[in-house]
N, C-alpha and C positions, 0 to 999 in steps of 0.2 A: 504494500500500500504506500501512497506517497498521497501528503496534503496537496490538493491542486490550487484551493480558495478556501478563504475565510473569511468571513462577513461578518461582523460585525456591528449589531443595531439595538440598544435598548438591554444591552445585557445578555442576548440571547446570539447563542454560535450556532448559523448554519455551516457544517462540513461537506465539501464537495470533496471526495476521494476517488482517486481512480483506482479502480482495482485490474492489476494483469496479469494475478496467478493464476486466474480461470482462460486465460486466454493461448492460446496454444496452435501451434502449425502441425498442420493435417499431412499425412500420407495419399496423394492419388495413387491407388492400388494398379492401374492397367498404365504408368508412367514412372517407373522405378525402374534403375540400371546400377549395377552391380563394373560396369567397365569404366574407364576414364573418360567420362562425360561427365559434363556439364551445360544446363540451359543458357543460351549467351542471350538469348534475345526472345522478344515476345513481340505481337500483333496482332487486332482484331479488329471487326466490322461484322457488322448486323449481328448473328450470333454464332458466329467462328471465330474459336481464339487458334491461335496457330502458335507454335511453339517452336524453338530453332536449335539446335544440341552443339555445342562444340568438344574437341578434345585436346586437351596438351600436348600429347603428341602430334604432330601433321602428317609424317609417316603413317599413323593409324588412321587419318582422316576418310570421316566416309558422311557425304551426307544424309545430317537426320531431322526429317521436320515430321511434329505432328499435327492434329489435329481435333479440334472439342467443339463440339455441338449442343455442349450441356453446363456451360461455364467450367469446364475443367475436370469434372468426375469419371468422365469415360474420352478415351483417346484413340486414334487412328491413324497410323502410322504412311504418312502421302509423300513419302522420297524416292515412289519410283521415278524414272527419267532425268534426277539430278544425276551429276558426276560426282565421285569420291573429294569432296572439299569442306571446311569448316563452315558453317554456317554463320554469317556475322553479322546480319541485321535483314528483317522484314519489316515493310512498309505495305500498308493499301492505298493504292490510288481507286478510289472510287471503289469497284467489285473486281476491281482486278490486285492480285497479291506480286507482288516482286518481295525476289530474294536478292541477297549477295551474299558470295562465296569467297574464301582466299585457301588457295590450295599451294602446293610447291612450285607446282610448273608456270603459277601466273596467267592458266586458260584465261578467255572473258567469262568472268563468273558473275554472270546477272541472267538469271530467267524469270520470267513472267506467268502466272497462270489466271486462266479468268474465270476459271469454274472452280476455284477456292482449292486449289493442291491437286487435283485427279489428274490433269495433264498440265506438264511443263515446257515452257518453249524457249530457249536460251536468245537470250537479244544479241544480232549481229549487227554491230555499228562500224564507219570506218573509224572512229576512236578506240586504240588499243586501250580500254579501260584494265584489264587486267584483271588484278586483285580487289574486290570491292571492302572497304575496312566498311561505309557506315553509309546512313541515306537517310534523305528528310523529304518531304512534300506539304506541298500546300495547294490542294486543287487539282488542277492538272500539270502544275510545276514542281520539279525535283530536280534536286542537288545530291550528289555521290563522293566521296572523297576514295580515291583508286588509285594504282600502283600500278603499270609508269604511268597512267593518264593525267594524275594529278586533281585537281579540281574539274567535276566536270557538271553541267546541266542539262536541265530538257526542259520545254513548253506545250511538252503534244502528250504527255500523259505515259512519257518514257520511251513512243515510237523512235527518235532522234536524240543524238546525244550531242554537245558540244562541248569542248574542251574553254574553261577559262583561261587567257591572256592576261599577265605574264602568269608562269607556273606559279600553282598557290597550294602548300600543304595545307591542311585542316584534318586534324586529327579527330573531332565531335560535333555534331551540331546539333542547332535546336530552334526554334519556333515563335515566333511572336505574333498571332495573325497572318500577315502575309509576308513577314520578315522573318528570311533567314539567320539565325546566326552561326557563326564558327571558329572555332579554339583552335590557335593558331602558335608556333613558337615565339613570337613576337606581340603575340596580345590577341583579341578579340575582338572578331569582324564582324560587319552587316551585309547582306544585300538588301534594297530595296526594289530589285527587277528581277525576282525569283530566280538569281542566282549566277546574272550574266556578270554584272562586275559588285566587286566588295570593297568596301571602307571600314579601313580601321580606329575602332573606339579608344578613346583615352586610355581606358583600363587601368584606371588607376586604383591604385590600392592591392593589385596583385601582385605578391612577393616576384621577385627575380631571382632565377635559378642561376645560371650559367651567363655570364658573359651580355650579362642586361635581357635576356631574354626569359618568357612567361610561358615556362611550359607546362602546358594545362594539361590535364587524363582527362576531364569528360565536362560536358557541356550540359546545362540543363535549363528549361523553361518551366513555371507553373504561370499560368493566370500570364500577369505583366511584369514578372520576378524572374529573373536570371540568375542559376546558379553555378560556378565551375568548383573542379574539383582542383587543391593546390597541385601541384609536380612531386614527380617521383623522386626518390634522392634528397627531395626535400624536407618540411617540415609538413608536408600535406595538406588537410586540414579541407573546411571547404567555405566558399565567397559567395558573397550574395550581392547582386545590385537590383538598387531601386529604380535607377534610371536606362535602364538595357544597354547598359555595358561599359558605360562611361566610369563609374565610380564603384568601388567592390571593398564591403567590409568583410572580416571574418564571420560567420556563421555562430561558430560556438568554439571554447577553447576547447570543449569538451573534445572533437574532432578534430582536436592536432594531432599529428601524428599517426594519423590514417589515412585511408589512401581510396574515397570512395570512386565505384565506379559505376554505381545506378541510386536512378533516385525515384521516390515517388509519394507523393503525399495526398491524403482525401480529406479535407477539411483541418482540424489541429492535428492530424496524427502524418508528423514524416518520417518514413523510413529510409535507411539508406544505406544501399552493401558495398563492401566494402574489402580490398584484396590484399595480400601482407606481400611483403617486397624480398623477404629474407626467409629462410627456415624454422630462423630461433624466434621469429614475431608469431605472437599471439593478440594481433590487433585483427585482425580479419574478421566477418560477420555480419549480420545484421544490427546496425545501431536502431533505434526508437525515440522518438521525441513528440509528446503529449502539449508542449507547449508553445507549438509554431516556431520549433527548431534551436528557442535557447539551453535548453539542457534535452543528455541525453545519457541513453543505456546501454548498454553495449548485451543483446541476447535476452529481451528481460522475459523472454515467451519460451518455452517448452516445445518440446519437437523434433527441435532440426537436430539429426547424429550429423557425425563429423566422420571425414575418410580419416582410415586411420594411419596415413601414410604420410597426414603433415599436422601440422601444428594447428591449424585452424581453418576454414572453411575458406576459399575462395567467393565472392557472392558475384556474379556478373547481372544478374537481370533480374528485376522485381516489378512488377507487372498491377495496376489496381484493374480490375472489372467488374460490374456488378458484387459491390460488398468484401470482394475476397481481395489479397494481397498474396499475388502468385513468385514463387523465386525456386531457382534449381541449385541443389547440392550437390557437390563434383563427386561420383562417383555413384551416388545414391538415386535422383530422378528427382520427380517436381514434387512442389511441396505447397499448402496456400496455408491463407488463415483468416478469419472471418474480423471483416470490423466490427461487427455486432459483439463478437466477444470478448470484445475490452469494452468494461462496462464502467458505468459513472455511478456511484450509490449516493445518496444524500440521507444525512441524518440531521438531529433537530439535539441539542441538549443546553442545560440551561449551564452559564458559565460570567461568574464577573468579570470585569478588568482588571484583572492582574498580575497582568505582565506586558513588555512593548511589544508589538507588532506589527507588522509589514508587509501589507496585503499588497499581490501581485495586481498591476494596473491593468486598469481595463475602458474600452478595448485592447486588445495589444496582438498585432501587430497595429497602429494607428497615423492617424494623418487628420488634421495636426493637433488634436489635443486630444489628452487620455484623462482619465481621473485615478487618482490614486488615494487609498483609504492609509489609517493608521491607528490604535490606539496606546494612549498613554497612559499607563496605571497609579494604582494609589499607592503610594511608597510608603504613608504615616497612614494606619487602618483608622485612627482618632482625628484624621483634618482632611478628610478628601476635596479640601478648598488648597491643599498644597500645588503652589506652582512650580515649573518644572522648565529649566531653556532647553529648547530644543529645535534642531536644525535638522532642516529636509531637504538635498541637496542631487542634482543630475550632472554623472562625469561621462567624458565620449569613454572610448573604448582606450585608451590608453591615459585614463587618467586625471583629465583635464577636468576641472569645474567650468560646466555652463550655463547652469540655472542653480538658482538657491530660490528655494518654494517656500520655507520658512524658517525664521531663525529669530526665537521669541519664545518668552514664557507662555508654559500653557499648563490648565489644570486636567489633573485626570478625566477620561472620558474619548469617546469615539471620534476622529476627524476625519475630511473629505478636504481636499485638493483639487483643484484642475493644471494641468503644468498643458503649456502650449508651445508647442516646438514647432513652429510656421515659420522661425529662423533660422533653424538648425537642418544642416544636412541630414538625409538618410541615412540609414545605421542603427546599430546596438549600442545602450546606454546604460549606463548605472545611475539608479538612483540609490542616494543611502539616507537611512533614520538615525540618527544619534543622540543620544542623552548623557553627559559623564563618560562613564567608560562603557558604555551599550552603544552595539552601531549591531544596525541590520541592512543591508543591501538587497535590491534583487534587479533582473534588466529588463528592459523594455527597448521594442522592436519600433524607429518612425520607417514608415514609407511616404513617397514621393510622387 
């Protein structure tokens, strides 16, 4: 159990608690592998979810995609007519499914099907696309990042491909309405013409790895929020911006030091998997976060076993659909879990003031003002007219003071704030409560 809110009114405590010991990740029984597999990718439309398999080895490489017509409980295996290659990203344009493949030899590994996996048709283009690492669409326009092709596009629904001028690596991309975007070693780009030419964003705020350059593992969109994942070798960790792409705060410190490479979130609940870089790391996993991504957990659900061959799970693809949170464990097969079973309980019990406290603001994440509660108790049980100084103060993320809410005597009893941050950039914020030697802190999320 973890306190989520406290309320505070008249003496009387409402507890919001979240409870996710009952909450747990399910076995799909007809989608379980016992070999060196793992799920890399996921994609759906109407009510086909499709699923993609990769393996460590490439030498072992053989493609595996399946299929579900029941949100995930029963599966059907549609890789006849691919070639022996890694599966590494499915998209639907419309009713029709593309794949990408990256195999040794560098075939063109992109086919097409239009009748949802039963037959596949491999796309011949005069661009040597190659190796397909990843793919995005919007409509009938898609963007591919491939080897040797490089950056390449289409406007006909994938019939023609075009190579972008000059050569452009992008290693992930992601989506904003009709804007592309792409995680580049040098920062993060846009298209605004589905994918003909790209401008690069400020990108500020993301560390430098090598030699002034930003190299990103994965690219992510929710809503109008852009997330990347830090670089390898690095401190990791994962970036968030409010303004698509221009400016990027740290996420959480809680996620330093991990190395996420899928993301996905349904209302307050984000999840996010996550790969280890070495043997002896045991960061790898499913992380959890209940409170719009400022703290987080690292596995706090039941379920998932572990191969026993490493240190910790690999996680490449987590998937939301209708209720469930789909992800595959390397060796093992796919695995979901329901958001209905993380549950919220409320209880009701009678309780005075006595003691400080530091109700998390609400709304949060917000734009531009939050309210934030507080109570200050009675120190002397014979004079509850005792006044008391105390200071209620907002630091950015490194520290700094940029609002002071209050700093004045107050007597025992419940308060209410409004803090208005319509000056302050976007970002993650501390605010702290102090009295004497009592300080409570907690953060709040502005967007822009």
């Amino acid at each position: 159990m973890r306190l989520y809110r406290i309320i505070s009114l008249l003496n009387v405590v409402f507890c919001f608690t979240t409870i996710t010991m009952n909450a747990q990740w399910l076995a799909s029984p007809s989608l379980q592998h016992n070999s060196e597999t793992t799920i890399f990718t996921f994609a759906s439309h109407n009510d086909y979810l499709i699923a993609g398999f990769s393996v460590q080895n490439f030498l072992l490489a053989d493609s595996i995609v399946f299929r579900s017509t029941d949100n995930g409980d029963s599966w059907e295996n549609i890789s006849a007519g691919l070639h022996p290659a890694v599966v590494t990203d499915l998209v639907f344009v419309e009713d029709t499914l593309f794949i990408g493949l990256s195999d040794i030899a560098g075939q063109r590994n992109m086919y097409r099907a239009e009748d949802y996996g039963d037959t596949w048709e491999r796309i011949i283009s005069p661009v040597d696309f190659g190796v397909v690492f990843e793919l995005e669409v919007y409509q009938n326009m898609m963007v591919a990042s491939t080897d040797p092709g490089g950056l390449i596009y289409s406007h006909d629904a994938g019939r023609s491909w075009n190579q972008v001028s000059p050569f452009r690596l992008i290693t992930s991309f992601a989506r904003i309405d009709s804007v592309f975007y792409g995680s580049a070693p040098d920062g993060i780009y846009a298209s605004f013409d589905g994918g003909e030419t790209w401008v690069l964003k400020e990108s500020n705020g993301i560390p430098e790895f090598i030699d002034g350059r930003k190299v990103n593992a994965k690219l992510f969109a929710s809503g109008d929020t852009l997330y990347t994942s830090g670089a390898f070798l690095s401190n990791g960790g994962m970036y968030v911006s409010y303004d698509k792409g221009d400016n990027w705060n740290l996420l959480s410190p809680d996620l330093l030091n991990v190395y996420p490479q899928t993301f996905v979130k349904q209302h307050n609940h984000f999840f996010v998997g996550t790969v280890h870089i070495s043997q002896n790391d045991t960061t790898s996993g499913i992380f959890y976060s209940d409170d719009f991504g400022i703290s987080w957990n690292k596995n706090p659900f039941s379920g998932l076993p572990r191969f026993p061959s490493v240190s910790s799970n690999h996680i490449y693809a987590l998937y939301a659909r209708n209720g469930r949170i789909f992800t595959g464990v390397y060796g093992k097969g796919l695995y979901y879990l329901s958001i209905d079973s993380i549950t919220t309980n409320v209880s009701e019990h009678m309780n005075p003031v006595n003691k400080f406290d530091l109700v998390q603001n609400y709304p949060n994440p917000f734009n531009p003002s939050t309210t934030i509660e507080y109570s200050i108790p009675v120190v002397d049980a014979l004079s509850e007219a005792e006044v008391q100084n105390v200071t209620l103060k907002v630091y950015d993320i490194l520290g700094n003071e940029v609002a002071t809410l209050v700093n004045e005597e107050k007597s025992p009893g419940n308060y209410r704030t409004l803090f208005d941050a319509g000056k302050l950039s976007a970002g993650v914020y501390i605010y702290t409560l102090k009295q004497n030697t009592y300080s409570q802190s907690k953060k709040l999320i502005l967007l822009k």
